[in-house]
N, C-alpha and C positions, 0 to 999 in steps of 0.2 A: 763308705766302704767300697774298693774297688772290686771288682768281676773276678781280675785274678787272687784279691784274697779270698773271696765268696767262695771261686773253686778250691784252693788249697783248701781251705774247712772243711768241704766238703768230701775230698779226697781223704782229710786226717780221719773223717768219719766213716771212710768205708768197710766192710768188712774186707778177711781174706780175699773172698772167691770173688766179689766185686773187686778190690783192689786188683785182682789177677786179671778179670777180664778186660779193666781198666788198660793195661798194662799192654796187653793185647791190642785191642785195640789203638791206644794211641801207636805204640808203635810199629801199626803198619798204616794210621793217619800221617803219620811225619815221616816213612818211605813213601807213599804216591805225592807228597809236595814235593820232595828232593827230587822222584822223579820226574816232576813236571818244569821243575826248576831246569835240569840235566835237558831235556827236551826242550827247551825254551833256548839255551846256551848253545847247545848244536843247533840248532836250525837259523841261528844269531851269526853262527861264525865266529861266537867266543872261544870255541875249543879247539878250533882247526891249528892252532899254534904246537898242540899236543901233539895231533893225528901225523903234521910236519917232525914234530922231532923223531918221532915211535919210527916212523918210514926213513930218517936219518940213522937211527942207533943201527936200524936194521940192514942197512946197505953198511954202515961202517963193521958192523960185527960185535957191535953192542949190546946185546940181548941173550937174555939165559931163556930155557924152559920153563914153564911154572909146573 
């Protein structure tokens, strides 16, 4: 039996208020990866192709307000 099915069972078994804090939990485990992922990318020079365009749209008059 693999880990990942070990956890689903164990997830299929939890209550409400664990399933909630569950829930909780993971998803704010899976934002600090994305964010470290995001930090990782920027300090890489993977996203600077963005930063270049955003600073384009903006000198042409491509940009709304959000």
């Amino acid at each position: 039996m693999s880990t990942v099915h070990e956890i689903e069972q164990a997830v299929r078994n939890l209550g409400p208020q664990d399933l909630a804090a569950l829930r909780q939990w993971f998803d704010a485990f899976d934002a600090e990866i994305w964010d470290h992922q995001i930090e990782g990318d920027a300090a890489a020079g993977r996203l600077d192709w963005l930063a270049g365009e955003s600073r384009r749209n903006l000198r042409e008059g491509r940009w709304t307000d959000l």
